[in-house]
N, C-alpha and C positions, 0 to 999 in steps of 0.2 A: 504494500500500500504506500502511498505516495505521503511523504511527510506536511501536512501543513502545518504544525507548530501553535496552531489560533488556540487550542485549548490549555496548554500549560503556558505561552504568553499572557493569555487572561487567568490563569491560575495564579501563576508570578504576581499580575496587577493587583489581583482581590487579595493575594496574600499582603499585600505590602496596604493597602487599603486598611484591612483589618487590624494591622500588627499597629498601625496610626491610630485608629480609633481604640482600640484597648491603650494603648500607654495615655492619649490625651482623653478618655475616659479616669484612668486612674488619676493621673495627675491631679483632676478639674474634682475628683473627690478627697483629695487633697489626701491622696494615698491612705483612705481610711477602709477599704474596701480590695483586696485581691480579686476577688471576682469580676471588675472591672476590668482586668488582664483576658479573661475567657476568649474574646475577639480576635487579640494579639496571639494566644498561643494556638487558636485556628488557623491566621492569618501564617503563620513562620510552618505549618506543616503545609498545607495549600501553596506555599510559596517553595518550600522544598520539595514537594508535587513537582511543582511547574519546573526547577530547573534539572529534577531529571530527567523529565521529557525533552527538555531542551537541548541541555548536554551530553544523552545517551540514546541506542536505538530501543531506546524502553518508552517510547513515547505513548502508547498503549495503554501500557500499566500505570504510565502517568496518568493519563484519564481517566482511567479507574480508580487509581486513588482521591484523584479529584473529586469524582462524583459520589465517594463514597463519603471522604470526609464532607464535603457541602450538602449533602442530604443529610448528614447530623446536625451540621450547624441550623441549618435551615428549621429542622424539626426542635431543637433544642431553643431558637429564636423565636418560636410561633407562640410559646406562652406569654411573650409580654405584648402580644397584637392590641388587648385591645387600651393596654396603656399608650401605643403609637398609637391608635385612632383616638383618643381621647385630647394629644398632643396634638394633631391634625384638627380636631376641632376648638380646640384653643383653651381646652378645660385643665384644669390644674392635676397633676399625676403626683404621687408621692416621690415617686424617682427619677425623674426627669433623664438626666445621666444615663442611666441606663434602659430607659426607652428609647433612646435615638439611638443607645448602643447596640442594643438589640434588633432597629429598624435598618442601621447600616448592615449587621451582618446577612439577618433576612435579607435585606437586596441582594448582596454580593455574593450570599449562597445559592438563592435561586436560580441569578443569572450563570452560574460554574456548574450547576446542576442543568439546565438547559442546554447549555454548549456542550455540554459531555453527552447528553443523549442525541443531539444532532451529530456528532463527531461520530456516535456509536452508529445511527439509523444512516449514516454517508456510509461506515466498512462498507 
């Protein structure tokens, strides 16, 4: 099969997206909270995904781990949904931090879980 690289590229970027959002999540809780880190330690395996598909002909298995770790994250992010739509409508949440935290990785797992099964339904 023909290498296109688009899913561990975008692995790399949501890793590095994620690994952003957990430290200035932690930080902005004024390091009162590790769990705020959860984002960042998805973000550095997703992003270690991506550059073995990059750098090796396991680009495959990159994928695979890709989608498998972002279908965790993704599943793991869906409990604070309706804190994000409460934020979206402008109503006061108790955690704020970590509803946008949790809305950043829901995005950026979705979209890594999308691209892995189109990259799978293209073999």
């Amino acid at each position: 099969m023909e290498r296109t690289e688009t899913v561990p590229m975008l692995s790399v970027a949501g890793g590095g997206v994620l690994v952003a959002t957990g430290v200035v999540a932690y930080v902005i809780t004024d390091f009162a909270s590790v769990t705020a880190l959860i984002p960042a330690v998805f973000g550095v395996i997703l992003a270690l995904a991506g550059i073995v598909g990059l750098r090796t002909d396991r680009e495959r298995e990159s994928v695979y781990a890709t989608a498998v770790v972002a279908v965790v994250g993704a599943l793991g992010s869906t409990r604070g949904v309706p804190d994000k739509i409460s934020l979206l409508r402008g109503e006061p949440v108790e955690t704020p931090v970590a509803a946008v935290s949790q809305g950043v990785m829901l995005g950026v797992c979705v979209v890594l879980v999308v691209a892995a099964v189109w990259y799978v339904v293209k073999e």
